[in-house]
N, C-alpha and C positions, 0 to 999 in steps of 0.2 A: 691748729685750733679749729675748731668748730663753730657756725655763724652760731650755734644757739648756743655757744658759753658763755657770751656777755648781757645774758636778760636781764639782772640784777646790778644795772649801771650804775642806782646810786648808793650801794653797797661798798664803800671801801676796803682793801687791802686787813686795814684793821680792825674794821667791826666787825668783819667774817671772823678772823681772829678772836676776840674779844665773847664773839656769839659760844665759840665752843666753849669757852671755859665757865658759861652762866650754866646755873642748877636747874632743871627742866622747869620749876615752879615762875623760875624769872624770866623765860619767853615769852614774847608775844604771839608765837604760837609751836605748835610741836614741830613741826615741819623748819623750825628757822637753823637748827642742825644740818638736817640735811642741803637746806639752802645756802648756811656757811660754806658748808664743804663742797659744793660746786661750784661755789664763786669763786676756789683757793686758784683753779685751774688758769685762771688767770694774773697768779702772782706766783711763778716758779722762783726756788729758792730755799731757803737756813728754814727763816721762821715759820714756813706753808708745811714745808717737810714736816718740821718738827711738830706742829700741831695734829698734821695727819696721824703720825707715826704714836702718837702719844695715843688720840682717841683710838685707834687699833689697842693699843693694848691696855686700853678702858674695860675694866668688868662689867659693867652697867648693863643689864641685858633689859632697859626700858628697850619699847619697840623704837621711840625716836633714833635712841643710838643707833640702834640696831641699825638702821634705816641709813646714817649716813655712815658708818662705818664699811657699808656696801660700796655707798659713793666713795669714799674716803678711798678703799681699797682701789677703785678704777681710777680716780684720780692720779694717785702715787705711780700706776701702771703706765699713764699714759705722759706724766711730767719727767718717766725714766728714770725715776729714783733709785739707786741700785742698791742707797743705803737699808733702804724700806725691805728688803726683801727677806728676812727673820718675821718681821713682823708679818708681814704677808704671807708666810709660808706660815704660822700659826694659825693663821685662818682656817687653813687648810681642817684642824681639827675642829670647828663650830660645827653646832648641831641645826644652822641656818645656811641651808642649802643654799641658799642666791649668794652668803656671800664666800661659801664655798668656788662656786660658780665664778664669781668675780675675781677670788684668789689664784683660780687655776689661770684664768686671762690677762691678769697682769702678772705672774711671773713668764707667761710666754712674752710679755711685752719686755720685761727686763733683761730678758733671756735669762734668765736663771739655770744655772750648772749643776748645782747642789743636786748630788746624785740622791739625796735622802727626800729632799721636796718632790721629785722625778718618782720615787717607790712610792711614798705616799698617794702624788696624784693617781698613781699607776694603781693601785690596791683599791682607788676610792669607782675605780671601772665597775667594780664586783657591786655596787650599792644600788640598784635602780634607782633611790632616793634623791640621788644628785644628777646632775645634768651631766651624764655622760656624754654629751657628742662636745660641748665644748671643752670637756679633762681631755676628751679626743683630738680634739682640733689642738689645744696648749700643744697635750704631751709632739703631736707631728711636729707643730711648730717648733720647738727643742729640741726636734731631730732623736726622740729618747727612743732609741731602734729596743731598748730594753724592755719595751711597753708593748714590743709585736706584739709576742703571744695574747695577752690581753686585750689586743685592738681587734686582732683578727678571732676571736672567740666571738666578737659582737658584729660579724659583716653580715649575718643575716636575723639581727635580732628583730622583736618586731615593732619595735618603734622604726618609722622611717628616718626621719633624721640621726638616729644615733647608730646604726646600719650603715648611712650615705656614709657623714662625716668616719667609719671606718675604714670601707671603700676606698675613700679617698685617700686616710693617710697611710694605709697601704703602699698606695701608690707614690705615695710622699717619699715615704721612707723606706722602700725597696727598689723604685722605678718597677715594680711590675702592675701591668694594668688590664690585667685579666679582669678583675672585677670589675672595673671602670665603668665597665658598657651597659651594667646594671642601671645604672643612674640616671643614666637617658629617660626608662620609665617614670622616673622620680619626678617628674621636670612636668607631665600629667595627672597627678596624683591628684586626691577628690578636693585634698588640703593644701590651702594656699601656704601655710608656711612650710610643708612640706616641699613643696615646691620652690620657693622660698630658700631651702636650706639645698635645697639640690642644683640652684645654680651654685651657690657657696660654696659647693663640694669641689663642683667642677673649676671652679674656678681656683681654688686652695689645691687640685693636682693638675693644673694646666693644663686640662683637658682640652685645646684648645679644637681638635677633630670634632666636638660635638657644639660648635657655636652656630653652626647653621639651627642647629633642635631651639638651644635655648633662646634662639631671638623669633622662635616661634612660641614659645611657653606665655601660656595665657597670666602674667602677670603683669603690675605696674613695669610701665617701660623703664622706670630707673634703674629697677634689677638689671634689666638684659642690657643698658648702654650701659653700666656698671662692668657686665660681663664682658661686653664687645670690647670698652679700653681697657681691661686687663689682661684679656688674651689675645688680641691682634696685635702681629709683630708690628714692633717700631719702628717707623718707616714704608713700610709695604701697605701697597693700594690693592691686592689682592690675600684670600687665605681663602683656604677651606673649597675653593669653589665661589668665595662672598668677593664681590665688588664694595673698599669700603666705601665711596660714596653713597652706591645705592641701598646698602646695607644701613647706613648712617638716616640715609631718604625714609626708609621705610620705617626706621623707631619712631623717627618724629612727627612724619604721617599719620603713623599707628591706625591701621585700620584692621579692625576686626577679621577682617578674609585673610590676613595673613600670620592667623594666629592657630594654635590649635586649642580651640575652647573646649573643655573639660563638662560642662553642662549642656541640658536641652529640656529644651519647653515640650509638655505631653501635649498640651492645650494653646494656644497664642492666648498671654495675656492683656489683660487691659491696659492702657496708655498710665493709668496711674499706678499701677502695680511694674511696670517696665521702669516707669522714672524715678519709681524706692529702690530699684537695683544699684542705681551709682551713689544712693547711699550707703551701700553695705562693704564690707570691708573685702571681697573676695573680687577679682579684679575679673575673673572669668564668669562670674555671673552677668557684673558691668558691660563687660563687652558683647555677653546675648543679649541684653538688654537693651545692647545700644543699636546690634544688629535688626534687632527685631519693631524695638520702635521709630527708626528711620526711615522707614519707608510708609509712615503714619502721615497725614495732609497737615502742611504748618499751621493750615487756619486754626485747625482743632487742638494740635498742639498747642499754642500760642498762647492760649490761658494759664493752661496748666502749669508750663514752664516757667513763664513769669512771675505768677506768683510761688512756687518752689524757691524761684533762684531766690527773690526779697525774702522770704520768710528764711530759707536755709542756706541754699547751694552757694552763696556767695561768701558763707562763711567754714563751709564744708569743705577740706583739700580733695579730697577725693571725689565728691560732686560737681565742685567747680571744674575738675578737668573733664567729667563724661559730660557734663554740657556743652562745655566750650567743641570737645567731638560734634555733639550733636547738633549745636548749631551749626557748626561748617559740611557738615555731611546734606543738610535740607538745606534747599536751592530756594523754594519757592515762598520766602517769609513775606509775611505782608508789611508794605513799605515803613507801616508804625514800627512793628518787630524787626525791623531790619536796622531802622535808627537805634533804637534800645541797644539791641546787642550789637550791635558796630561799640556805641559808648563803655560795653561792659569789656567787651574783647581788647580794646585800648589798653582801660583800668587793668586787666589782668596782664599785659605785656608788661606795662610799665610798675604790678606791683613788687614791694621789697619783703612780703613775708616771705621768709624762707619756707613754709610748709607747702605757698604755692609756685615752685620755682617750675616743677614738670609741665603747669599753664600755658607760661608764658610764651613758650615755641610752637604750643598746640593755637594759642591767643592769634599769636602773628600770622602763622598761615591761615589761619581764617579770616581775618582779616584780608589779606590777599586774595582769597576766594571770594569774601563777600561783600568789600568794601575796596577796591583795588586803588580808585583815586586815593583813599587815606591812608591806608597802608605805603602809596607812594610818597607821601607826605613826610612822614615817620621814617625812612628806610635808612638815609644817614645815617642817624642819629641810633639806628638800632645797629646797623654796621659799623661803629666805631666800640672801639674795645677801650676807651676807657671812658665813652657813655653808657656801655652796655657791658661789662664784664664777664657776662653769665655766656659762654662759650656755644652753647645750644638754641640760645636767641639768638645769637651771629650767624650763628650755620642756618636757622631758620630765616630770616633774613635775607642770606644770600642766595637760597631754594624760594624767597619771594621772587626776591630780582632779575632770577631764571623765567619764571614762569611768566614775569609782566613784561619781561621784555627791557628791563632795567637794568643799562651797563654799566660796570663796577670800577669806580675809579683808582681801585687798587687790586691787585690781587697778591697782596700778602694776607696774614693774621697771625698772631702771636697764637692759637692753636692749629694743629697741623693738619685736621680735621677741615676744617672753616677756609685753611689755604688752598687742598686738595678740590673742596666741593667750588670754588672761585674759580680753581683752576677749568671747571666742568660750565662755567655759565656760557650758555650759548652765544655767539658772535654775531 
């Protein structure tokens, strides 16, 4: 399960139940369909089944349904219901692309055999209308070797990601990886989902030769640690040429110089036009932005930031992490500024929303750099795995302990990560 399946605490088992079976006039709002059907995810079983499996094959084409019968379908996908899978494969003919979309992705979750779902998703390639890279990505993950010719008619079409993803399952389901080496460019592209889609590729044919490229691809670091623990062998402290300690070092450092940023300033912007870049959603902009206004004087900065972080960035996930950078990256805060963000850098280690978990290790080592007594304070307490569970605060933690000189009174961890980098703390 997923931290964000249980938002709707106090929603029970049977008013989620009870919700679908009301006429859209008796909700309290249109969205409580769809909110039913996400809460099911946490009640697998007869009667979850059965309600999903019913609203599927509801005619209703209000957009509320509409709406959660999308959910409904992911739902069924990911609870493995194998009964579900007629009704899910009827999806397959709606004139609602997303939950087209959703049908082709959970019968690859069920694994569904049925040679006739397999033709249909395979015919629905020929549609631009639907989301071919993910009938692409199903049909590889079913291993439907039936679907080549149709895969490989689209390895140079011009959508990027629908190109990648056939690339890839090429590679999937032939083991030939001649196209493969294509994708590397992908990992560049002007578009961050693009980009985006092009670790997924590599990652879905175990491309594991190109992991040095993608821990350089200008995206959020979750992409590329995402990439790193699925293609570094299990077990193994080297690959590719990569150290994974130091490979592990340098995600969570994240520093800009070891990335390949995709954008470039004609002009050097202003200090307030640099600090709207970490609100935008493209990570390679963020990171010229963070390049470029780091080496700005803290004094002048100090306003600015201040009041950004109160007004927005502290509720921003994506802001909050290029700040938390950018304060660790400038050295010379004035003693005000340096209490302040010591107190926010804390707040961000020790917070529990899940949207800002990438913080919290970016939090800690900055702290270490810029507050090192407090940071020593905390270091326990962040090194115990079941005060601190989140595996990347450990590891950051123990890259504190390295650096201050803090010797570790264990060196295990229930991640093999956190145990390897303990294993590296200096003597």
């Amino acid at each position: 399960m997923s931290r964000f399946d249980n938002i709707h605490q106090g929603l029970s088992h049977e008013e989620a139940l009870r919700i679908l079976t009301l006429p859209l006039d008796q909700l309290d709002s249109a969205s409580d369909y769809y909110m039913a059907v996400s809460h099911l995810i946490n009640f697998p079983g007869e009667p979850t089944q059965r309600a999903l499996i019913e609203l599927l094959n509801d005619s209703d084409e209000q957009q509320a349904k509409k709406l959660a019968r999308r959910k409904a379908v992911e739902v069924l996908g990911r609870l493995k219901v194998d009964e579900a899978a007629p009704a899910i494969g009827s999806c397959l003919d709606s004139d609602d692309p997303y939950l087209v979309e959703n049908s082709a992705w959970a019968l690859e979750q069920l694994g569904s055999a049925s040679t006739a779902l397999h033709q249909r998703m395979t015919a629905l390639l020929q549609d631009p209308a639907q989301n071919r890279r993910v009938l692409i990505q199903s049909l590889a993950g079913l291993k439907v070797t039936a679907a080549l010719p149709a895969i490989e008619a689209l390895i140079d079409d011009d959508v990027p990601g629908v190109r990648g993803a056939a690339r890839s399952a090429l590679a999937r389901l032939t083991g030939r990886v001649d196209q493969v080496a294509a994708l590397e460019d992908h990992l560049t592209l002007p578009n961050q989902m693009d980009r985006h889609s092009a670790i997924q590729d590599l990652i879905d044919c175990q491309a594991v030769q190109w992991l040095p490229s993608i821990l350089q691809a200008p995206v959020s670091p979750v992409f590329r640690m995402r990439a790193l623990t699925a293609l570094w062998p299990e077990g193994a402290l080297t690959c590719e040429g990569l150290d994974l300690v130091e490979a592990v070092d340098r995600l969570l450092l994240d520093r800009p110089d070891d990335l390949v940023l995709v954008h470039r300033y004609d002009a050097t912007p202003a200090d307030d036009f640099l600090i709207q870049e970490f609100f935008g959603t493209d990570f390679s902009r963020a990171y010229l932005g963070l390049t470029t206004v780091r080496s700005r004087p803290a004094l002048l900065l100090w306003p600015l930031l201040k009041q950004r972080w109160i007004d927005e960035a502290h509720n921003d996930y994506g802001a909050h992490y290029f700040f938390i950078r950018l304060f660790t990256a400038v050295r010379d805060w004035p003693d005000d500024a340096l209490e302040t963000i010591t107190t926010w850098l804390l707040e961000a280690v020790d917070t529990r929303r899940p949207q800002f978990m990438k913080s919290k290790p970016a939090a800690l080592l900055g702290l270490a750099a810029l507050a090192p007594d407090v940071c020593r304070q905390h270091l326990s307490r962040w090194l115990d795995p079941q005060a601190t569970s989140f595996w990347e605060c450990r590891y950051a933690a123990v890259m504190a302990m390295d650096q201050l000189g803090v010797a570790p009174e264990s060196d295990a961890d229930p991640h093999p990560y956190v145990s390897a980098r303990l294993a590296r703390v200096k003597n």
